[in-house]
C-alpha positions as CSV (number, residue, x, y, z in Angstrom):
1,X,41.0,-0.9,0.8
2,X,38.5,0.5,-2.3
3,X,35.9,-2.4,-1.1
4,X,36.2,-0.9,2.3
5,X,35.4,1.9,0.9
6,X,32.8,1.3,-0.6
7,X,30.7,-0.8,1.5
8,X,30.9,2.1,3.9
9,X,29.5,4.3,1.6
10,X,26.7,1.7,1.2
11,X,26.1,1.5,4.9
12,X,26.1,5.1,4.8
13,X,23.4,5.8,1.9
14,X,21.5,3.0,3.1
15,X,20.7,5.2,6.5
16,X,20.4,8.1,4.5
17,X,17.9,6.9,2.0
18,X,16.0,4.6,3.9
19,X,12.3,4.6,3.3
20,X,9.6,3.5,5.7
21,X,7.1,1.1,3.8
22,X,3.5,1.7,4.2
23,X,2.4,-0.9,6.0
24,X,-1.4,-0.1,5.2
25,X,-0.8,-1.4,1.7
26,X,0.0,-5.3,3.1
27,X,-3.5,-4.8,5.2
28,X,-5.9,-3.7,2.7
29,X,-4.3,-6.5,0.1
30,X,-4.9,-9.3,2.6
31,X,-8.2,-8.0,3.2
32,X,-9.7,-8.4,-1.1
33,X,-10.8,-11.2,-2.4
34,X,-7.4,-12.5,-3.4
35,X,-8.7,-13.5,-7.0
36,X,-6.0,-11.2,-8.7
37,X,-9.1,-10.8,-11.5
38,X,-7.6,-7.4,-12.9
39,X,-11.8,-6.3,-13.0
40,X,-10.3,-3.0,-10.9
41,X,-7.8,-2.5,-13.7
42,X,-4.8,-3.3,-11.3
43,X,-2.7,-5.8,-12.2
44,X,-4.5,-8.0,-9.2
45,X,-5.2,-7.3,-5.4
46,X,-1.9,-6.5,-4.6
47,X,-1.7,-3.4,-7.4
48,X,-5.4,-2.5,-6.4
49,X,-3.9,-1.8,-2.5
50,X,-1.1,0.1,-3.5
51,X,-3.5,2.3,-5.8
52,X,-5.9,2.7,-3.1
53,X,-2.6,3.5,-0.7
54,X,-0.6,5.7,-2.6
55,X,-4.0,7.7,-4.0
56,X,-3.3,6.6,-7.2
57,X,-7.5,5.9,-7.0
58,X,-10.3,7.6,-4.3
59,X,-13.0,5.2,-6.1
60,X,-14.3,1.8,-4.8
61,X,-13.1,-0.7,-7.7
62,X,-13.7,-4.0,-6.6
63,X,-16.2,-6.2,-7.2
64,X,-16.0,-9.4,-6.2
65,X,-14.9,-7.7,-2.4
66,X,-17.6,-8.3,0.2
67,X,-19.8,-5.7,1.6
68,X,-18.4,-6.5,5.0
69,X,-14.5,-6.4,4.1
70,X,-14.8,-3.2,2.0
71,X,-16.5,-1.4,4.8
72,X,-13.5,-2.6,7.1
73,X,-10.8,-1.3,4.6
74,X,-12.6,2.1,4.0
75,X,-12.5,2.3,7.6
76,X,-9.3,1.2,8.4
77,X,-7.5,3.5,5.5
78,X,-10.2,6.2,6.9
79,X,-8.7,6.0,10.6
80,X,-5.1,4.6,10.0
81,X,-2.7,7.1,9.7
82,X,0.5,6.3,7.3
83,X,4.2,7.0,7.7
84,X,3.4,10.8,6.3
85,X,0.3,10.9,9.2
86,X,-2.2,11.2,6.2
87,X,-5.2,9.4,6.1
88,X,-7.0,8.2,3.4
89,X,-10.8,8.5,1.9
90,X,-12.0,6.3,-0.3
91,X,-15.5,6.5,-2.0
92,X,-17.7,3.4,-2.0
């Protein structure tokens, strides 16, 4: 009866407090270099996204990043709304 209970009030709080990821961060991760070099000052590519994602940074850290693919994830955070409809601007 109690584990009934209980796993309903699970189901429940998982509907409740369900958060939407940001799908922009798995993007702009897959789009660096992939070296995981920590020259940003992210613990790797993957830290360096979310930064760049949650606003943490508005700066261009990357270096090894081509010209090409950091003009495409500019862009795309530029245009891309996220689950809050903001945008983001990054500086080069």
């Amino acid at each position: 009866m109690l584990s009934a209970l209980l796993g309903a009030g699970l189901g429940i709080a998982a509907k409740v407090f369900h958060v939407e990821p940001d799908n922009r961060v798995d993007y702009v991760a897959t789009h660096l270099p992939g070296y995981n070099c920590g020259g940003c000052g992210y613990p790797g590519c993957s830290g360096f996204a979310d930064a760049l994602v949650s606003g943490d940074t508005d700066s261009w850290q990357c270096k090894p990043c081509k010209p090409e693919a950091k003009a495409d994830i500019i862009d795309y955070l530029k245009n891309t709304p996220g689950p809050d409809g903001k945008t983001i601007t990054v500086r080069p």
